[in-house]
C-alpha positions in Angstrom: 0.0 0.0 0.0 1.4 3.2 -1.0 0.4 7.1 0.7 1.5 10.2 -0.9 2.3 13.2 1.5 1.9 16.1 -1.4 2.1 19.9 0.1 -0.1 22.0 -1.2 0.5 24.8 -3.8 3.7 23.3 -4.9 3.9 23.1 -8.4 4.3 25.8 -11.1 2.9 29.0 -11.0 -0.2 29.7 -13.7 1.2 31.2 -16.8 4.6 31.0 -16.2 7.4 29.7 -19.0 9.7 29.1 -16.2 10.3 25.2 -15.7 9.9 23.6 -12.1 13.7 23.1 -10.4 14.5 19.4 -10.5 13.9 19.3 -6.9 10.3 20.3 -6.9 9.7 16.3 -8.2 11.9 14.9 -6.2 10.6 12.3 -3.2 11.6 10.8 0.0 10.8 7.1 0.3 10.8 4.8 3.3 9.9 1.4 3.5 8.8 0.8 6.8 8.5 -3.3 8.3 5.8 -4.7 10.5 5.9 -8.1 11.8 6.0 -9.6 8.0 4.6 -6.4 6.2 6.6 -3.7 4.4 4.8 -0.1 3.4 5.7 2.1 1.3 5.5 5.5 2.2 6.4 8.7 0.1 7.0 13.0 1.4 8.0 15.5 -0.9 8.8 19.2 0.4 6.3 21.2 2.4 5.5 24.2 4.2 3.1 22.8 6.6 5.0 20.3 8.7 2.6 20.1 11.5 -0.6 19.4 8.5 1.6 15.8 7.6 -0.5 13.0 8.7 1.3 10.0 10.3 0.6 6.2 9.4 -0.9 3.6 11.2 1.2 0.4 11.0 -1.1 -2.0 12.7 -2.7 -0.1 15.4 1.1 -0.7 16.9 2.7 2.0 15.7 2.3 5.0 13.9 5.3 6.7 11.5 5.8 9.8 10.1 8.3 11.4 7.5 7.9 15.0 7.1 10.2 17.2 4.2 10.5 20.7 5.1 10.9 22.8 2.9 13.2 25.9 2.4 11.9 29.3 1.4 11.7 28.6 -2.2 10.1 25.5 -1.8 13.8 23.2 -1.8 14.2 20.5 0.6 15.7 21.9 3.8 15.2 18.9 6.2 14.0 15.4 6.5 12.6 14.7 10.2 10.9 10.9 10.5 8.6 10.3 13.7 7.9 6.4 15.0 5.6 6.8 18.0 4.5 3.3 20.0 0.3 3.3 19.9 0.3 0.1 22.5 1.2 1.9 25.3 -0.9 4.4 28.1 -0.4 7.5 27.0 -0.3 6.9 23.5 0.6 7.9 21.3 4.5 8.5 22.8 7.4 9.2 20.8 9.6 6.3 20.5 12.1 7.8 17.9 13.2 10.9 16.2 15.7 11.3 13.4 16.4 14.2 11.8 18.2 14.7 8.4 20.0 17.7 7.1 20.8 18.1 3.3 23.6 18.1 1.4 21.8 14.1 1.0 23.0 11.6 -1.8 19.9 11.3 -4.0 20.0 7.3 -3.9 16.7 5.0 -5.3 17.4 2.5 -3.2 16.1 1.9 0.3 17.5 2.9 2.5 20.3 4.9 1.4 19.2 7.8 3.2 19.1 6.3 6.4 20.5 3.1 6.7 17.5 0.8 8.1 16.1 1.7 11.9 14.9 -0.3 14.3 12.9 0.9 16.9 11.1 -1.2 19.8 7.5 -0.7 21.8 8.2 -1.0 25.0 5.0 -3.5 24.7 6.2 -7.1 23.9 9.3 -5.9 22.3 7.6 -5.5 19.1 10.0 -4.1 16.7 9.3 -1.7 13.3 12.2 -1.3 10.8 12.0 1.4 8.5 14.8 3.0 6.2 14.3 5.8 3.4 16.2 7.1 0.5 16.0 10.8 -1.4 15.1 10.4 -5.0 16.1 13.1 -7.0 13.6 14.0 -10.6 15.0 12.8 -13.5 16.7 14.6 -15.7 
């Protein structure tokens, strides 16, 4: 199952001759595990990092990946949110990563990141998840 995180308003400007910047199609990817189910998940730059949903990942966990982006709509940070939903309190933050560019655009998984795992304090269950930036082809 794939989600797309798409920020609003990005794209080109009505009328204009002037072609998007090659980052403006580029995407973040993470494959994130669950017991023996991998998601795909996909972010691209936005403004509104607090408007980026997170994921459910079997009512266990939920993760997030949220692409800031700069003041002309370039990739500025990459910030990825596991939080453990089996616990009082939920949801609690379990992990926090944050990702500062220069980034080697890499398609494969997880060349960003390497791959995470991260553990609910509930039964030890684990999530793995690992992303890579993928730059717009030329």
């Amino acid at each position: 199952m794939v989600w797309k995180m798409v920020a609003a308003g990005m794209g080109l400007v009505s009328g204009a001759s002037i072609s998007e910047p090659a980052w403006s199609q580029a995407v973040l990817r993470c494959d994130v595990r669950q017991a023996d189910v991998t998601r795909r998940f996909e972010a691209v730059p936005t403004t509104d990092p607090q408007g980026v949903t997170s994921h459910d990942i079997d009512g266990r966990f939920r993760f997030k990946a949220v692409v800031g982006a700069g003041p002309t709509g370039e990739p500025a940070y990459v910030k990825l949110y596991v939080y453990d939903m089996a616990v009082r309190g939920a949801p609690v933050l379990l992990h926090l990563a944050t990702h500062q560019p220069p980034w080697r655009a890499a398609p494969e998984v997880p060349a960003l990141t390497g791959w995470n795992h991260v553990y609910s304090s509930v039964l030890g269950r684990e999530l793995v998840y690992g992303c890579a930036w993928q730059e717009a082809a030329p």
